[in-house]
N, C-alpha and C positions, 0 to 999 in steps of 0.2 A: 504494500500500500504506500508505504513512505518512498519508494523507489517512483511510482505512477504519479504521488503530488510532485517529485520533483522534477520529472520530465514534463508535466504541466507548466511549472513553475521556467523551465527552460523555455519552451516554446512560449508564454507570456511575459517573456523578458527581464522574468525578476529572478537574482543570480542568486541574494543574499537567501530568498525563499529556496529554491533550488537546492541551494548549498545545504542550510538547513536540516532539509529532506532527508538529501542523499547519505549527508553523517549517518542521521537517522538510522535509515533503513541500513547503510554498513554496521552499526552499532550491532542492530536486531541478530543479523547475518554476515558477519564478517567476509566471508567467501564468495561473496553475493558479485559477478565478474560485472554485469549489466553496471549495478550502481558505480562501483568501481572506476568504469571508464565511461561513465557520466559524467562523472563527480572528475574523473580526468582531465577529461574535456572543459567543462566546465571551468575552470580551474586554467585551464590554456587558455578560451575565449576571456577572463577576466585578467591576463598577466602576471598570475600565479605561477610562473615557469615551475619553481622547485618544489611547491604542493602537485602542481602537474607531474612532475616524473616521478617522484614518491610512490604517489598513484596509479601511478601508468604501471611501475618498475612492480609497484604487490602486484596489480593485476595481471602481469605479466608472468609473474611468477608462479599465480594459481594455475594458468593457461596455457604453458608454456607452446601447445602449440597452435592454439587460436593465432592469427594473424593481425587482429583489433588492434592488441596493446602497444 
């Protein structure tokens, strides 16, 4: 659920709500790859470089071989 208000919350343009979210829902489910690299991206589009790779680098690491991260 907390994963879905933040993708909302992306596509409505509000980052801080977004972000919010996505902690969230990682919080719930740490392994969660979706919020993950939401919250990656996310994180990019707001000039977060080094929360961006942080993120990117766990998601990466649950998935090693998804192509996403």
């Amino acid at each position: 659920m907390h994963h879905l208000l933040g993708q909302i919350a992306i596509d409505s343009r509000e980052p801080d709500v977004a972000r919010e979210s996505l902690r969230t829902a990682i919080q719930f489910y740490p392994q969660h790859l979706p919020s993950l690299l939401d919250l990656g991206d996310l994180y990019l589009s707001t000039g977060e470089a080094e929360r961006a790779r942080e993120t990117l680098v766990r998601a990466a690491s649950l998935a090693p071989q998804d192509p996403r991260p």
